[in-house]
Structure formats: structure tokens, C-alpha cells
C-alpha positions as CSV (number, residue, x, y, z in Angstrom):
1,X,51.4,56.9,154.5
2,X,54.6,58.7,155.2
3,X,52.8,62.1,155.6
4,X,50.2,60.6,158.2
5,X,53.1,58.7,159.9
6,X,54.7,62.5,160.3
7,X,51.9,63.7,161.5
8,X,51.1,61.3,164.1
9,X,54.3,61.0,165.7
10,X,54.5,65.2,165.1
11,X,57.0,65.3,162.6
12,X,56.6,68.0,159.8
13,X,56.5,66.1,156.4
14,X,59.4,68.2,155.0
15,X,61.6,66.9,157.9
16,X,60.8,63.2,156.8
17,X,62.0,64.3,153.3
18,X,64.7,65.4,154.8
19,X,65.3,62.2,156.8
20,X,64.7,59.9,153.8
21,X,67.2,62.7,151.4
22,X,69.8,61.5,154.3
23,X,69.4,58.5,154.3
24,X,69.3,57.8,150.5
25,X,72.9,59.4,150.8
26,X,74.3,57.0,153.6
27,X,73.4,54.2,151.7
28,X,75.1,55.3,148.3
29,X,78.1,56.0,151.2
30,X,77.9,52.6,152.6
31,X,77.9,50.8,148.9
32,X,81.0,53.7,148.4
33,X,83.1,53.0,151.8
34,X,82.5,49.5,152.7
35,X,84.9,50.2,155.7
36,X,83.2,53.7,156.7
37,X,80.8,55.1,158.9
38,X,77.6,54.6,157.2
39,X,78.5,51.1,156.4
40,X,79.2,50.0,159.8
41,X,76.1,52.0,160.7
42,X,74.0,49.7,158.7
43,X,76.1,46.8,159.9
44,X,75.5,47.3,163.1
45,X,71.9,47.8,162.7
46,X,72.4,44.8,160.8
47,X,70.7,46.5,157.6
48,X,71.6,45.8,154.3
49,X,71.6,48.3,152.2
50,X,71.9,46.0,148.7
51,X,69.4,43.5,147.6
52,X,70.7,40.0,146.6
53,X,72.5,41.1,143.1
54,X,73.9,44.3,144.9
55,X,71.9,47.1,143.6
56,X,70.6,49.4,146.2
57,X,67.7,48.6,147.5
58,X,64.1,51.0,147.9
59,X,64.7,53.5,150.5
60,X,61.5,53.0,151.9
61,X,62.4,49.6,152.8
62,X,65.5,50.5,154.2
63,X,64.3,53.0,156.7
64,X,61.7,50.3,158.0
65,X,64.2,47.8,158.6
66,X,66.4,50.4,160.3
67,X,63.5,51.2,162.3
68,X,62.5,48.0,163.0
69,X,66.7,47.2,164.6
70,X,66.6,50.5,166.1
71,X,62.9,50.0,168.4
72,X,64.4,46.2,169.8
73,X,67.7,48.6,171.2
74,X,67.3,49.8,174.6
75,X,68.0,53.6,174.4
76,X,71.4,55.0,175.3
77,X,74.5,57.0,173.2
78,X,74.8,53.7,170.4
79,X,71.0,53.9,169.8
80,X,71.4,58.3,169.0
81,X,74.4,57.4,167.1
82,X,73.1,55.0,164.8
């Protein structure tokens, strides 16, 4: 799904691997640094990044919510920096 996702919206596959490699990474850094940037990234998508008893949650499922927060903001310099 991911793949035909890439290729409608022309993305090459390897750069949603990419994406999804740095996003896996800004969630173990938000669960690391509750006071840092990827956390208040989330936040202010409001995202969690944990499921109910903390653990991290799929990745997958994270990058839908983030963007689901991220197509109801109008575009400007906070929507590129989230």
C-alpha cells in the first residue's frame, strides 16, 4: 500500500523508507526527551507516540495520524517544521 501510495503522489519508495527510518527515530527521541524537539513535535501535532501502557506504538499508525493533524493545518513555516 505504501509503495502505491509513493507512486501516486511521485515519491520513490526508498524515500518513504527513508521517511518512515526517520520517523521510527523521532519517536524513540520523543519517548527519550519528553521535553525535546520531537516530543513537542508530536505534541503539537497532537500525536502520541505511546499506546495506553506506554510502549511505542506501530509506526505505520503513527505516520497516519501525523498525517491526518498535518492535512487540517493551513500551510505556512509551523506546518514545514512539524
Amino acid at each position: 500500500r505504501l509503495e502505491l501510495a509513493a507512486e501516486t503522489t511521485g515519491v520513490s519508495i526508498e524515500g518513504v523508507a527513508t521517511g518512515m527510518k526517520f520517523l521510527g527515530k523521532n519517536m524513540v527521541a520523543a519517548t527519550s526527551d519528553l521535553k525535546g524537539e520531537a516530543a513537542g513535535a508530536f505534541k503539537a501535532l497532537g500525536v502520541s507516540v505511546t499506546d495506553a501502557q506506554g510502549h511505542l506504538r506501530n509506526t505505520n499508525d503513527v505516520m497516519l495520524d501525523a498525517a491526518e493533524a498535518l492535512s487540517k493545518m493551513d500551510g505556512g513555516a509551523e506546518k514545514t517544521t512539524l
